[in-house]
C-alpha positions in Angstrom: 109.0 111.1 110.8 105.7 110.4 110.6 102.8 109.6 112.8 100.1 106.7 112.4 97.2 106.0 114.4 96.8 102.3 114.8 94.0 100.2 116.7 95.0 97.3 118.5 92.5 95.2 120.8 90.0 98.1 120.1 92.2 101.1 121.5 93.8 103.8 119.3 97.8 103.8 119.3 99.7 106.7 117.7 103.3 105.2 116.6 106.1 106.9 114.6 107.4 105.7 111.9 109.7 106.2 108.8 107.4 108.7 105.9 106.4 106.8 103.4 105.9 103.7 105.9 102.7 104.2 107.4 100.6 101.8 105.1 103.3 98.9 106.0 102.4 100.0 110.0 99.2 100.1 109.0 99.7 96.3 108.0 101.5 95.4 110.5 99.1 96.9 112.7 96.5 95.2 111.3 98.3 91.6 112.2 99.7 92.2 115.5 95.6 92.8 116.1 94.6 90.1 114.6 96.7 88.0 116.9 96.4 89.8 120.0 92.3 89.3 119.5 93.3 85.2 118.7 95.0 85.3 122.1 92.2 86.8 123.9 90.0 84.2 122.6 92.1 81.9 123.9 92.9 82.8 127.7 90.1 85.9 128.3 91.1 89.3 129.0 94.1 89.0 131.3 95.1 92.8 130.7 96.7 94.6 127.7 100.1 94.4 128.7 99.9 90.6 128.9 97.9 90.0 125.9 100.4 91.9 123.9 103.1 90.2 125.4 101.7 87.0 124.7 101.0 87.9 121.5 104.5 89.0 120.2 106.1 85.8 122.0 103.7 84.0 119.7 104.3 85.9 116.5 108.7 85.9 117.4 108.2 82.3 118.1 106.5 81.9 113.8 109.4 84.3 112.7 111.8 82.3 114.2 110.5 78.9 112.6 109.9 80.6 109.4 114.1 81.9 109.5 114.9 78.3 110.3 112.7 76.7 107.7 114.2 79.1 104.9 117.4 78.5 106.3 117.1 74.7 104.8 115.6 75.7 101.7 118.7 77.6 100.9 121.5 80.0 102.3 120.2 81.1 105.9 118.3 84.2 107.0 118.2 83.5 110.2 121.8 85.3 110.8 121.5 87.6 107.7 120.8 91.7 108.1 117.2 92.9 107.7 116.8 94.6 104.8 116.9 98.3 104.7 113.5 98.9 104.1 112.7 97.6 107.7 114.3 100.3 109.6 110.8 102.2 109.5 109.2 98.8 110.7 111.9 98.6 113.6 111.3 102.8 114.5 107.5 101.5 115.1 108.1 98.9 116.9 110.5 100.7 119.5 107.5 103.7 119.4 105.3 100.9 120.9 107.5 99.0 123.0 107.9 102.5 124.9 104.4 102.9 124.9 103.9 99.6 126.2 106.5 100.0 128.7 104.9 103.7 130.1 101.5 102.2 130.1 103.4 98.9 132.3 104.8 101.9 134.5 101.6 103.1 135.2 100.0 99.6 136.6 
């Protein structure tokens, strides 16, 4: 497993992930920033936890829409299995919902 150093919201996050996946964390990263500094914008700095929250309700609430949008374009994703090639993507994600959770713990 490897290790990535990500920045989010200006603060360094080190999150595991699959080798050979750390460019596509990087990516991800990259996004999930992008948003989270969009939301801040919006409603100020009302923590980390919450803007991160708010931020992944935002970004499940376009995934979702985009799964129901392909799904009447032609045969649905919205109940098909992620591909393989996510599970690195999913190992990250769970490395900083943990994170996310400890740093909750210790408000």
């Amino acid at each position: 497993m490897a290790t990535v150093t990500v920045e989010v919201n200006g603060r360094p996050y080190a999150v595991g992930c699959a080798d050979g996946q750390e460019e596509r964390v990087r990516i991800l990263a990259k996004q999930f920033d992008n948003q989270v500094r969009q939301v801040a914008g919006d409603v100020g700095h009302v923590g980390d936890l919450r803007l991160f929250l708010m931020s992944a309700l935002i970004l499940a609430d376009e995934l979702h829409e985009a799964r129901l949008n392909a799904g009447k374009v032609g045969p649905s994703s919205a109940t098909a299995p992620a591909p393989a090639s996510t599970d690195g993507v999913a190992e990250a994600l769970n490395a900083v919902a943990a994170r996310i959770e400890k740093i909750a713990q210790n408000l």
